[in-house]
C-alpha positions in Angstrom: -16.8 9.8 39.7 -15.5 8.9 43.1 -12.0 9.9 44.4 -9.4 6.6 44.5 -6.3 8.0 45.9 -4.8 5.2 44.9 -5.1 5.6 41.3 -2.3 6.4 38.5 -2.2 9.1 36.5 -2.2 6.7 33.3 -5.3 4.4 34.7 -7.2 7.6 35.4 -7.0 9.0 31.8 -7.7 5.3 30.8 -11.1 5.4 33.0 -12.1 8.8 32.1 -11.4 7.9 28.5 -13.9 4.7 28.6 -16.9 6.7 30.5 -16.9 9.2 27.1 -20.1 8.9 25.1 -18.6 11.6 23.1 -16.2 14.4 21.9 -14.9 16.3 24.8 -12.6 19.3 25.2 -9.3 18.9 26.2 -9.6 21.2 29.2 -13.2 19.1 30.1 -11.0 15.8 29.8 -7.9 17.0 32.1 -10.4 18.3 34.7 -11.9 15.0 34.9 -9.1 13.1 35.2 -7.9 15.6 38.0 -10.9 15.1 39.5 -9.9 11.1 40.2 -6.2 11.6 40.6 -5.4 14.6 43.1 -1.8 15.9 42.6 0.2 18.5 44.3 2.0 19.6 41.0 2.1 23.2 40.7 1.3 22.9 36.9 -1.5 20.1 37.5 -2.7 20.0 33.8 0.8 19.7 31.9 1.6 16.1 33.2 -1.7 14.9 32.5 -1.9 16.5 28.6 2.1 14.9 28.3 0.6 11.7 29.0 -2.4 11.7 26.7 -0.2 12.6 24.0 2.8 9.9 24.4 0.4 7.1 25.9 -3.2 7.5 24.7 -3.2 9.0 21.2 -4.0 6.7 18.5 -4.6 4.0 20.9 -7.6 5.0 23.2 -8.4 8.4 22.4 -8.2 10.8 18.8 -7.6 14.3 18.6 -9.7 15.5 16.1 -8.2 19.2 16.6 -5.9 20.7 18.5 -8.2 21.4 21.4 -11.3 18.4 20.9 -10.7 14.8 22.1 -12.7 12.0 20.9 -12.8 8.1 21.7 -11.0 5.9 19.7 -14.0 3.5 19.1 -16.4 6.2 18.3 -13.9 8.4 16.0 -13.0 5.4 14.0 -16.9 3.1 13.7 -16.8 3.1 10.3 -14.0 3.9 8.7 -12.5 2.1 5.7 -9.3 1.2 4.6 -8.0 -0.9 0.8 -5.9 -4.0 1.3 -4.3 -5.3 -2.1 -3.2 -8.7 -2.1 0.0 -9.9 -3.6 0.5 -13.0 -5.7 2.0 -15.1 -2.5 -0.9 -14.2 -0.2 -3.4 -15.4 -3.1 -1.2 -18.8 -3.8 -1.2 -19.6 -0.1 -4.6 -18.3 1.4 -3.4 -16.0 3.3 -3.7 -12.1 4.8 -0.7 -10.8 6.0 -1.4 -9.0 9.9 1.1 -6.6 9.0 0.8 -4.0 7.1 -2.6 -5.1 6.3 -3.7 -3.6 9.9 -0.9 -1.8 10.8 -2.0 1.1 13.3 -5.5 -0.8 13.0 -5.1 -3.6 15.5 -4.2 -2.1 19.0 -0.6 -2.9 20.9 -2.5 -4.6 23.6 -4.5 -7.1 21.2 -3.3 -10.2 19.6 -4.0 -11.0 15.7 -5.7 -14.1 17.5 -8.2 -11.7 18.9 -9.0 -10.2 15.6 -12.5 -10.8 14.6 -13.7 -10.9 10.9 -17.4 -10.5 9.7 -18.7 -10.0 5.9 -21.2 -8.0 4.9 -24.4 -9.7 6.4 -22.2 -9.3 9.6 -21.4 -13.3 9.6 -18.3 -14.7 11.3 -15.7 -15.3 8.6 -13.9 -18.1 10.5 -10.0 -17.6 10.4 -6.4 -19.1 11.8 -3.9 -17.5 12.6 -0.2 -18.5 11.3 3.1 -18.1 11.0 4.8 -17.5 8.0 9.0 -17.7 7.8 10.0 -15.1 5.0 13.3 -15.0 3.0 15.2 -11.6 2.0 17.9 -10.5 0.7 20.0 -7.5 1.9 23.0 -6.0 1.6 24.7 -8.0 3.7 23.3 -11.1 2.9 20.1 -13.6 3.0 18.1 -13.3 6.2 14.8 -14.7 7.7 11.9 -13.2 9.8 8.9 -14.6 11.0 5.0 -13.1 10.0 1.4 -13.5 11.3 -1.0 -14.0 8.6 -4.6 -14.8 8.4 -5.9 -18.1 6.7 -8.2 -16.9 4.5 -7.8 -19.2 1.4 -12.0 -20.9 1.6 -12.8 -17.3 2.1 -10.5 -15.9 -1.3 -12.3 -18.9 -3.3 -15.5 -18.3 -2.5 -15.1 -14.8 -3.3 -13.3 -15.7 -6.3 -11.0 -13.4 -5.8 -7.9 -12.9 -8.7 -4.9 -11.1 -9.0 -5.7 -7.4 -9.4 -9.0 -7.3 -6.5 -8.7 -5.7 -3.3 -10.0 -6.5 0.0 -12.6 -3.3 1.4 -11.9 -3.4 5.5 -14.1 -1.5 7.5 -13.6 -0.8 10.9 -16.6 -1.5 13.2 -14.8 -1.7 16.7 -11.5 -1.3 16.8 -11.4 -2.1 20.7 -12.3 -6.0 20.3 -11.1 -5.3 17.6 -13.9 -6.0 15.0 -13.7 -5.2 10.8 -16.1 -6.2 8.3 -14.4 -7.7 5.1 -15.0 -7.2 1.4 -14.2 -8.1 -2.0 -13.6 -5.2 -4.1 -13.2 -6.7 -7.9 -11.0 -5.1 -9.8 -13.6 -3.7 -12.2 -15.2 -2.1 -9.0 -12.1 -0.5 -8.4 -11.6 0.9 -12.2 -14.8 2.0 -12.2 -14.4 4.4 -8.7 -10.9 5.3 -9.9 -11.6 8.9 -9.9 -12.9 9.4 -6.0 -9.8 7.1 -5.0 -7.8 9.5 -6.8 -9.3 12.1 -4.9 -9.6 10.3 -1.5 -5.8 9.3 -2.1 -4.6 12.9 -2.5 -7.4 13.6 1.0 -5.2 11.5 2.8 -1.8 12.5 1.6 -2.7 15.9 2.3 -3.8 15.2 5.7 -1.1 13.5 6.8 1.1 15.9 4.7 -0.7 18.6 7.2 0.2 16.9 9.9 3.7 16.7 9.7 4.2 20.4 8.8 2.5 20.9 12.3 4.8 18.7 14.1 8.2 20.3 15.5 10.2 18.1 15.2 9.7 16.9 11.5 8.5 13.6 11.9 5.0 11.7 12.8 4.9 8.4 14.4 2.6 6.1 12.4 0.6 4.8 15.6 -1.0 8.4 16.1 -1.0 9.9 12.7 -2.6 7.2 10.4 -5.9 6.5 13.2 -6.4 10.5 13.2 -5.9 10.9 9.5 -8.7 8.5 8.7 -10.5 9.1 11.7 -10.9 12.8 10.0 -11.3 11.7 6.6 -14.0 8.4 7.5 -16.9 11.0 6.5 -15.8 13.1 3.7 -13.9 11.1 1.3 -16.0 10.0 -1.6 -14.5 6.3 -1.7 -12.4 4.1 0.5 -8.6 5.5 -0.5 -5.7 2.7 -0.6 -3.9 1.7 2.0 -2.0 4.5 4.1 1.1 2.9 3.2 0.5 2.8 -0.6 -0.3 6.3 -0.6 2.4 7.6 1.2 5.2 5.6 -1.0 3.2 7.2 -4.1 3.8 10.7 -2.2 6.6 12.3 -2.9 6.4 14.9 -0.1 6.2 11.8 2.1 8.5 8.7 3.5 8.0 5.7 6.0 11.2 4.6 7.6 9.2 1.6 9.1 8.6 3.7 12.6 7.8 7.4 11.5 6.5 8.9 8.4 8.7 11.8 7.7 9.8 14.4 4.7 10.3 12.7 1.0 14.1 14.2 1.4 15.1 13.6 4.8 17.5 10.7 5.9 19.2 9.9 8.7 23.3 8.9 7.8 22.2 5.6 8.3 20.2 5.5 5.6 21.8 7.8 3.9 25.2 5.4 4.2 22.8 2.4 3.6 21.4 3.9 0.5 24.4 4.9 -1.1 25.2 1.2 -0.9 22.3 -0.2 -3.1 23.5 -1.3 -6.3 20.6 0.9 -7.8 21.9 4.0 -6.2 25.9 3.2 -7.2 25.1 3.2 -10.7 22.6 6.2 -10.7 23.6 8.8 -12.6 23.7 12.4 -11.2 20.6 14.0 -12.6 21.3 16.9 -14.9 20.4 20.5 -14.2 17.7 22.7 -15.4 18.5 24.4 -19.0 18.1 27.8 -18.8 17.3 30.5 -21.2 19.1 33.6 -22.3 16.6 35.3 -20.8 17.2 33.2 -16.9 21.1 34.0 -17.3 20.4 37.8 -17.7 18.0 38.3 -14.9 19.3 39.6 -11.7 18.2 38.0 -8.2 18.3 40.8 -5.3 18.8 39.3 -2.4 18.8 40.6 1.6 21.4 38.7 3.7 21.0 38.8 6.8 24.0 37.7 9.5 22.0 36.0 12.6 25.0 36.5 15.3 24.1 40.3 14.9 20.7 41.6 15.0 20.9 45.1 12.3 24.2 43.3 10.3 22.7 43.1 6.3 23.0 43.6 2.9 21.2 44.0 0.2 22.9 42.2 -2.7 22.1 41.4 -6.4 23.9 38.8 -8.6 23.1 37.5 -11.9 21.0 34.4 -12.6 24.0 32.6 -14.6 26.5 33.5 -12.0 26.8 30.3 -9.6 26.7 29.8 -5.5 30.5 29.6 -5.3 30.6 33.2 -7.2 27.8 33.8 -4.2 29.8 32.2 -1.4 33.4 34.1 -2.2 31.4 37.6 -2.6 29.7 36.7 1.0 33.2 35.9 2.3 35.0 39.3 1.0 31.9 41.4 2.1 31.7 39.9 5.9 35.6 39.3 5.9 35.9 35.8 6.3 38.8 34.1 6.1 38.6 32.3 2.3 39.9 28.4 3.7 37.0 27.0 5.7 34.0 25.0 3.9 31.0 26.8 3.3 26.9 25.6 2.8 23.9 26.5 1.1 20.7 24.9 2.2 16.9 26.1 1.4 14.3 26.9 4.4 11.0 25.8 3.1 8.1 26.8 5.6 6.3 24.2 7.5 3.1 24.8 6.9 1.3 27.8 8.6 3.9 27.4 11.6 7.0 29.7 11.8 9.1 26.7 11.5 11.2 26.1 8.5 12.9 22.4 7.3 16.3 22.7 5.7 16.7 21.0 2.2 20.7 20.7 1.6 21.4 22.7 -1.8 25.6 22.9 -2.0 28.4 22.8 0.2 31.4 25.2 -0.9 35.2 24.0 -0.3 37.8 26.5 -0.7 39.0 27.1 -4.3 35.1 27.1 -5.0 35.2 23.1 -5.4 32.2 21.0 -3.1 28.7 19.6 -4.3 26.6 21.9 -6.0 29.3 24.8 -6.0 28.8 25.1 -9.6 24.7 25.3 -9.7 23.6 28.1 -11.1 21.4 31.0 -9.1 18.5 30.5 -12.1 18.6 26.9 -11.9 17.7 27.1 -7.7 14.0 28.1 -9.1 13.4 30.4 -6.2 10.5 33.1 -5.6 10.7 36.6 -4.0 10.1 35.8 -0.7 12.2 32.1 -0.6 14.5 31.7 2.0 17.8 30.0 2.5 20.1 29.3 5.0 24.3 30.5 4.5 27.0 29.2 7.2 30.5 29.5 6.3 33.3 27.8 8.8 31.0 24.8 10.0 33.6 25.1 13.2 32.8 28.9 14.2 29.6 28.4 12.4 29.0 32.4 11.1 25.1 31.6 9.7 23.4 34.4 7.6 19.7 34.3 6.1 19.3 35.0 2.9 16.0 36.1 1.2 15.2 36.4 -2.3 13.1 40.0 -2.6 13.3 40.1 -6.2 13.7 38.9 -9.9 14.4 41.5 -12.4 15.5 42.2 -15.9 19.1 43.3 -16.2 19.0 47.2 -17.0 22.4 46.6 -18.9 22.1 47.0 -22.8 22.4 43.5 -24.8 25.5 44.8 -26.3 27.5 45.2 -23.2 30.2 42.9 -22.7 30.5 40.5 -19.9 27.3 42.0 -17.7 27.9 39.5 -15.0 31.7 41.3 -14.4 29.2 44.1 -12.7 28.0 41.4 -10.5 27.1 40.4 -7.3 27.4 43.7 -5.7 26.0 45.5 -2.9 23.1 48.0 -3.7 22.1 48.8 0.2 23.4 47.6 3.5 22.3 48.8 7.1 23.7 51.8 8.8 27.1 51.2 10.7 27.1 50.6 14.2 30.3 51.6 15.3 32.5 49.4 17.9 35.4 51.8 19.5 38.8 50.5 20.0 39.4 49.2 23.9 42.4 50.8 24.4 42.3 54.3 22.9 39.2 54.4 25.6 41.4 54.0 28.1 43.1 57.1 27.0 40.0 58.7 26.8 40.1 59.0 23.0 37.3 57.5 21.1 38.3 55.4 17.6 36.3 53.3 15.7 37.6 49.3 15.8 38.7 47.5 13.3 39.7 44.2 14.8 38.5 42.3 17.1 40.9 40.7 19.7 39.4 37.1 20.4 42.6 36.1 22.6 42.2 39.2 24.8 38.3 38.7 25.1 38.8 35.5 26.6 40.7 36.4 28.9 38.8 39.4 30.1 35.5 38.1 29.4 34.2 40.6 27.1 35.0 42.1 23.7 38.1 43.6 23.1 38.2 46.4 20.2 41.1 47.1 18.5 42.0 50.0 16.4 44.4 49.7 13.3 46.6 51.7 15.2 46.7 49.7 18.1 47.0 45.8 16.2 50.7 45.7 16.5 52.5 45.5 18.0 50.4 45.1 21.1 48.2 42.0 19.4 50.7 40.8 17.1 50.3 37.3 18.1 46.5 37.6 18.9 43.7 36.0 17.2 42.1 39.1 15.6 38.8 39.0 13.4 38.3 42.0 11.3 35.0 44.0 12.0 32.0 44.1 9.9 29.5 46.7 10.5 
């Protein structure tokens, strides 16, 4: 291609992009588009990937993987998505634009350039309109306006009912161009099975994605045209609509922007959802019951404090002891002060990455009230090898990680009374590493520390040791922490 010195970086990525006749590699792709827009960036490459990703995926190019890029129009000829039709659509002739083609219709197109063929590739003729819908919400009626389709000759001709679908496949989704189908509902019944499986495909694959992405959330204009631009040639039958799936998903939720994690709200919506009527009157949902056998078995634990690399211990507690019995034997061993809140939350690994997400599992307040104080250590369901995350003080924030290494059978005898009075207790801990108390140094005498002295470290800019000896009264009125080793 010739050099324009005049070019952007964005218009050069858009040419390169449109002269594909195929998959490329990444690497190919950025040298190309250096090739047409010369920069004197000492890192050349790294603007040019940054762009394809925030401007380009899901709209003119696909990563198929992490290191192949394909057009848009080429990764997606083909593909096929479900539309189900609700009862208003049907009574007025109509296809709702969104969210029949959500993420299917480019940004820079208009639903008036949206062309519609059947399946001997005629024109299906089509308006498009604006519909005024009416909602309710919580604070009171509102109204918003929606681009649908006339389709009503089309719907009659199919005879189309109810319970049928609408097959949409994508031809060219740069004009754009789909074909439409009916799907009867019979049709639908009778390939229930592969949609079951082609559901779960696309579930999984954007489930996949998101345990790939950092930052725990994928936005819906890349995700969905790579999911199905993967899937197009291996499901067995067309799976519903993205959306449908993922509110069937449990792992999964839309916010409207992002598809994220099943369990993860902003406060927004957490505020917001705490004020549905629904969610007022919900009862709390009741706890696991758990056997004889669950109460008796002892959970050995390594925890781990993350301020200090080699500061652990190994600790076993009883399955029908609880995480407030957990959090006040954390705050004796690591000599915390007992008045500060305290929280519990599970790490679950992301996928193959070394990321974890954080599920929220009990917050401690002193006196061992707080949500989810009283849940039992059984009733958590961990494995050897789970993960969660301990911070007690949410102001000096001291955060441990604690792993679950074991589930055994207690080795007390059934007829000994009260076995959980023997537990939690440390069984190993790491070997001491000794701090020496600041000022018997400057004597030249060498005592271990017992405090230390967070008003004199400030003020000198390092740790200050203090000895027992030594605590009063020259740091009577000090702020001293007690030392853990």
């Amino acid at each position: 291609m010739p050099q324009d010195a005049g070019i952007t970086r964005d218009e050069a990525i858009t040419q390169v992009a449109a002269a594909l006749a195929g998959p490329i590699s990444l690497d190919e792709f950025v040298e190309r588009v250096l090739a047409i827009w010369p920069t004197n960036n000492k890192n050349p490459k790294a603007p040019v990937r940054q762009t394809i990703r925030d401007h380009h995926l899901g709209k003119t190019l696909i990563m198929t993987d992490k290191k192949t890029l394909t057009p848009i129009q080429m990764a997606l000829a083909g593909a096929q998505f479900r539309v189900g039709l609700s009862r208003e659509e049907l009574k007025e002739g109509i296809l709702y634009v969104y969210p029949a083609f959500q993420y299917f219709l480019p940004q820079t197109k208009s639903a008036t350039e949206l062309q519609l063929v059947d399946e001997e590739d005629h024109i299906i003729p089509t308006e498009v309109t604006e519909i005024t819908i009416q909602r309710q919400g919580l604070l009171g009626a509102y109204s918003y306006k929606q681009e649908a389709l006339k389709l009503g000759w089309w719907f009659k001709k199919n005879r189309l009912s109810r319970q049928d679908n609408l097959l949409v496949t994508i031809l060219d989704i740069t004009i754009p161009k789909f074909r439409l189908q009916a799907e009867p509902h019979h049709e639908y019944r009778h390939h229930r099975k592969e949609i079951v499986v082609a559901n779960q495909q696309l579930a999984d694959t954007l489930f996949s994605t998101l345990e790939a992405e950092r930052n725990e959330r994928i936005w819906g204009s890349t995700a969905v045209p790579t999911a199905y631009a993967l899937l197009k040639d291996t499901i067995p039958y067309p799976a519903d609509h993205w959306l449908e799936v993922v509110k069937k998903d449990p792992r999964l939720r839309w916010n409207g922007t992002y598809i994220t994690y099943g369990d993860r709200f902003s406060p927004i919506e957490n505020l917001l959802r705490d004020l549905e009527p629904a969610r007022r009157d919900q009862r709390p949902s009741r706890p696991p019951k758990l056997s004889k056998q669950q109460k008796q078995q002892v959970y050995r634990f390594h925890v781990a404090y993350k301020r200090r690399n080699g500061l652990w211990r190994r600790i076993e507690i009883q399955g029908s002891q609880t995480l407030s019995d957990f959090n006040d034997f954390l705050v004796g061993e690591f000599k915390h002060d007992f008045d500060h809140m305290a929280g519990f939350w599970k790490l679950v690994r992301r996928g193959q990455t070394k990321n974890y997400r954080e599920i929220e599992i009990a917050t401690i307040e002193p006196f061992d009230g707080g949500e989810g104080a009283h849940t039992k250590i059984a009733a958590l369901e961990m494995q050897p090898g789970d993960k969660m995350k301990y911070v007690f003080d949410f102001g000096d924030w001291h955060e441990y990680v604690i792993e679950l290494e074991a589930i055994e059978a207690t080795t007390e005898p059934d007829s000994a009374p009260k076995r959980e009075s023997h537990y939690p207790r440390v069984v190993a801990q790491n070997r001491p590493h000794y701090e020496y108390c600041t000022d018997c140094a400057e004597v030249e005498r060498k005592t271990v520390a017992v405090y230390l002295c967070h008003s004199c470290a400030a003020i000198q800019g390092e740790p200050v040791y203090v000895c027992k000896a030594h605590a009063s009264p020259e740091h009577d009125d000090h702020y001293l922490e007690e030392v853990v080793f």
